[in-house]
C-alpha positions in Angstrom: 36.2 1.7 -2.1 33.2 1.9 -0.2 30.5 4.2 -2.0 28.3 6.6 0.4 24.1 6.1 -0.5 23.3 9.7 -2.2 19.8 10.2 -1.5 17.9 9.9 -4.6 19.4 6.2 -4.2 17.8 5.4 -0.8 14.9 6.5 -2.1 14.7 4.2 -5.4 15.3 2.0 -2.3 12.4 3.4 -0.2 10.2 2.5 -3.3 11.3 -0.8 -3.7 10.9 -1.7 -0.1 7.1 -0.4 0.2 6.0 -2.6 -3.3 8.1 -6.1 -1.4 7.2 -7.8 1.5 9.5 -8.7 4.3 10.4 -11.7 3.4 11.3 -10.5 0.0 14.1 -8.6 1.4 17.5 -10.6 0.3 19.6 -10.0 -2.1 18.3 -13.5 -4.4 14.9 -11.2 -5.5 14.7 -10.1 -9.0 13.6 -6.9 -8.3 16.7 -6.1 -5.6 19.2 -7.8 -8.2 17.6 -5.3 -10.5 18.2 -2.2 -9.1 21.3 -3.2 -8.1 22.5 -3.5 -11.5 21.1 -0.2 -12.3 23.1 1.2 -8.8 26.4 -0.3 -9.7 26.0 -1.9 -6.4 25.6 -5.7 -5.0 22.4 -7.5 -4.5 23.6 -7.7 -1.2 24.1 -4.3 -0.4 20.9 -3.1 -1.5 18.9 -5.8 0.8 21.0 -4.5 3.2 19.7 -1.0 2.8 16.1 -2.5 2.9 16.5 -4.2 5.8 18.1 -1.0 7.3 14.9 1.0 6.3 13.2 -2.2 7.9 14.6 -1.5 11.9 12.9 2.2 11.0 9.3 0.4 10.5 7.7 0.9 13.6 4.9 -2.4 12.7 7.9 -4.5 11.5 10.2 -3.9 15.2 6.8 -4.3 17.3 5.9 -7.9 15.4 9.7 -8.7 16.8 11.6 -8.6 13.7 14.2 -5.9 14.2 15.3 -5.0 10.1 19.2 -4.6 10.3 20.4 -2.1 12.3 22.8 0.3 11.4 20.5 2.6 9.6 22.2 5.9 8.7 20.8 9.5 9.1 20.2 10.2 6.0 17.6 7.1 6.0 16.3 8.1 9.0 15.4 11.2 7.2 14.3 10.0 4.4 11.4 7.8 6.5 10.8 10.7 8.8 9.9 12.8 5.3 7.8 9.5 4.4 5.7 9.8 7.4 5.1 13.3 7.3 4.1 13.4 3.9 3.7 10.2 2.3 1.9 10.8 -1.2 5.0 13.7 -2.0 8.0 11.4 -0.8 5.9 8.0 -2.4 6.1 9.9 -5.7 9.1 10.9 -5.5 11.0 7.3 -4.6 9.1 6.2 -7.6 10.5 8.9 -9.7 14.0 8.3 -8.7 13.5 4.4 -9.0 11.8 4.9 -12.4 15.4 7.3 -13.0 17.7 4.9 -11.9 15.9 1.7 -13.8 16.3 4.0 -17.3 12.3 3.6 -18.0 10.5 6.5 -16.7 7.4 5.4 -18.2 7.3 2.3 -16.3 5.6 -1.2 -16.8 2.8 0.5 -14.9 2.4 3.3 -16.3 2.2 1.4 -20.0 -0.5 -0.3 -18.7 -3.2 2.4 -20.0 -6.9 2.0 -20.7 -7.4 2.1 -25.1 -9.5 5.1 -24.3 -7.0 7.2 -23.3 -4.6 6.9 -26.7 -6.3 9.7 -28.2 -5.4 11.9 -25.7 -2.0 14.2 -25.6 0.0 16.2 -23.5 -0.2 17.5 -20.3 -3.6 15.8 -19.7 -2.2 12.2 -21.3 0.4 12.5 -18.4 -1.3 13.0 -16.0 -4.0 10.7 -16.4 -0.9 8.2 -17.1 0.5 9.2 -13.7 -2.7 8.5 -12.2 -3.0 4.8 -13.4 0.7 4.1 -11.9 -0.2 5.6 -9.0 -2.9 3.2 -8.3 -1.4 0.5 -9.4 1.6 0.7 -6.4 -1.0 1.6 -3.9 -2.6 -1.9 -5.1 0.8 -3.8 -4.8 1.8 -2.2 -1.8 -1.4 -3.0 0.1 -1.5 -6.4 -1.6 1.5 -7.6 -0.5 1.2 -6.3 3.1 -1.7 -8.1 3.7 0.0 -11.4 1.4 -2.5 -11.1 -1.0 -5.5 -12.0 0.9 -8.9 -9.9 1.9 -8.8 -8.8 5.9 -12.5 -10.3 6.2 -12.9 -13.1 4.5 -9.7 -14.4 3.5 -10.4 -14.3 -0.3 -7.3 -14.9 -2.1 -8.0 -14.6 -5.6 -5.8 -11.7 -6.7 -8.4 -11.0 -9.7 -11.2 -10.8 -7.1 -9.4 -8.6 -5.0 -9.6 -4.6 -4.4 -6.9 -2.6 -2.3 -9.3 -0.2 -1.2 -9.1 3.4 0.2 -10.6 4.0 3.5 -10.9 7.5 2.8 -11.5 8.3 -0.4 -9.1 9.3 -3.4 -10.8 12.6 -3.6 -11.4 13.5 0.1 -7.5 13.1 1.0 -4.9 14.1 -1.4 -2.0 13.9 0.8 -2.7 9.8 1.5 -3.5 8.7 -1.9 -0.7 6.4 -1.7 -0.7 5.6 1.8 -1.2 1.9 2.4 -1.7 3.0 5.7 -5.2 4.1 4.1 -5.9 0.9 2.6 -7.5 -2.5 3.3 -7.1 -5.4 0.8 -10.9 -6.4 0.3 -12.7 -8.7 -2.0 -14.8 -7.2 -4.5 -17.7 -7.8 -2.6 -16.5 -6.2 0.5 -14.9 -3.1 -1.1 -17.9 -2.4 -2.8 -20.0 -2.8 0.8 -17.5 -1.1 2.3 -17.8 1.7 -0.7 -21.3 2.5 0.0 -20.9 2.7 3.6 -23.3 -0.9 4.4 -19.9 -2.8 6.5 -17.3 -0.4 8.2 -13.8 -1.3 10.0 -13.9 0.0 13.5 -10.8 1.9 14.5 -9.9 -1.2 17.0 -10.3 -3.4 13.5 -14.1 -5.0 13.8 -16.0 -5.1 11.6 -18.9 -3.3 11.5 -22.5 -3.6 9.4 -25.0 -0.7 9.1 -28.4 -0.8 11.1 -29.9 0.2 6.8 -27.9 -3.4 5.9 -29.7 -5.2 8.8 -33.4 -4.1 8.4 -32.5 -5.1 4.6 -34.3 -8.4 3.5 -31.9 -11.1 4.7 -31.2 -14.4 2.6 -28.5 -17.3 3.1 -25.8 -15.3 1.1 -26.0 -12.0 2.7 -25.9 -13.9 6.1 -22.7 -16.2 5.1 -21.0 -13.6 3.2 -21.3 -10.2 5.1 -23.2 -11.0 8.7 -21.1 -13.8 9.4 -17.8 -11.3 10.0 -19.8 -8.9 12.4 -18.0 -8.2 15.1 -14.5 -9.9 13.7 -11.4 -8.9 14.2 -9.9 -8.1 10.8 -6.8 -10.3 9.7 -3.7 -7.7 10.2 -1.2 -7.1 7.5 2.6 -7.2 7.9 3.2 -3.8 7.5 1.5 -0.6 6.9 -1.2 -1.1 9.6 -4.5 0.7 8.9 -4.3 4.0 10.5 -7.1 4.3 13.2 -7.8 7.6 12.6 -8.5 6.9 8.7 -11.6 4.3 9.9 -12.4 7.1 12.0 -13.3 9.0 9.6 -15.0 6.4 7.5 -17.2 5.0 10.2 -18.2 8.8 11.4 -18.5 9.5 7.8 -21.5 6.6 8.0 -23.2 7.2 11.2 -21.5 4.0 12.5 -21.2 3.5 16.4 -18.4 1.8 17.4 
């Protein structure tokens, strides 16, 4: 007997769809064959509810791929809560995912710097929390943009940063929002950071009039001049919000 999605399910399934890319959508991925376990449900079910939440992605039906339609209220709801508050919903799909997978400390959040085992309690969690947050804002920006920086092309994971366009501590309500990311190299983040190279809200990039009357030498011109003006390369999903480089090149003095 067919088995309605309750919604603490689509949303272990929301999770799962913002850490995979498209084409990691069918039901042969570990990670879907997983959770399905875990749901008491078929691999092929749960892509199917991916690829419903898919059709709902407004970048993935404007590239021409159209998800699988069929998508029921409830995950129309779901999204709609997504977009109108993404850190709160983010968290929670990972909470119910974390739930349903039986680990709620999760390979992520094990990952903790030595210098935090002295701590305990409330402050251990939270700091704990923090570190799993960032790391699925890293894999969700990562894998939107297929693991490669939008300026240079860098694709050296360990060289790569999935940077905030505004800030951590200026936004708490798109922490998680890979929508307020851009997967950068190190060198570019870092530029980026300190407000030398900016992303126009049309997706140029931008260098600062303080980076140009800087002394000038064969690296600076091949690895940051070279790209004024470019067109950054576009993710899959999750397209930088304009308003977020807004803010960033405003924050900077940049004309664009």
């Amino acid at each position: 007997m067919r088995r309605d999605w309750t919604r603490d399910e689509v949303l272990a399934a929301l999770h799962l769809y913002t850490q995979l890319s498209f084409g990691q959508l069918h039901k042969g991925n570990a990670d879907i064959k997983a959770l399905a376990a875990k749901m008491g449900r078929t691999p092929s079910s749960v892509a199917m509810k991916l690829t419903n939440l898919a059709s709902l992605d407004p970048q993935i039906t404007a590239s021409g791929r159209k998800g699988l339609p069929g998508a029921s209220s409830l995950d129309r709801a779901v999204w709609s809560d997504l977009k109108g508050d993404w850190d709160t919903t983010a968290m929670a799909a990972q909470d119910c995912y974390a739930r349903l997978m039986g680990d709620l400390s999760t390979a992520e959040q094990n990952e903790e710097p030595e210098a935090w085992t002295h701590l305990e309690g409330r402050t251990r969690t939270a700091l704990v929390r923090v570190r799993a947050n960032q790391h699925l804002f890293r894999r969700a920006v990562l894998n939107s943009y297929h693991g490669a920086c939008c300026i240079s092309g860098l694709s050296e994971e360990r060289l790569l940063i999935a940077s905030h366009i505004v800030p951590w501590s200026e936004d708490h309500n798109n922490r998680l929002n890979p929508q307020n990311g851009l997967c950068l190299s190190a060198l570019h983040d870092r530029a980026f950071d300190q407000g030398l190279i900016a992303v126009s809200p049309d997706y140029r990039v931008l260098i600062s009039p303080t980076l140009k009357a800087a002394a000038r030498n064969a690296f600076m011109e091949s690895s940051l001049f070279a790209y004024e003006g470019m067109t950054i390369a576009m993710p899959e999903r999750f397209k930088p919000d304009p308003g977020f480089l807004k803010w960033h090149c405003d924050q900077f003095g940049f004309r664009y």
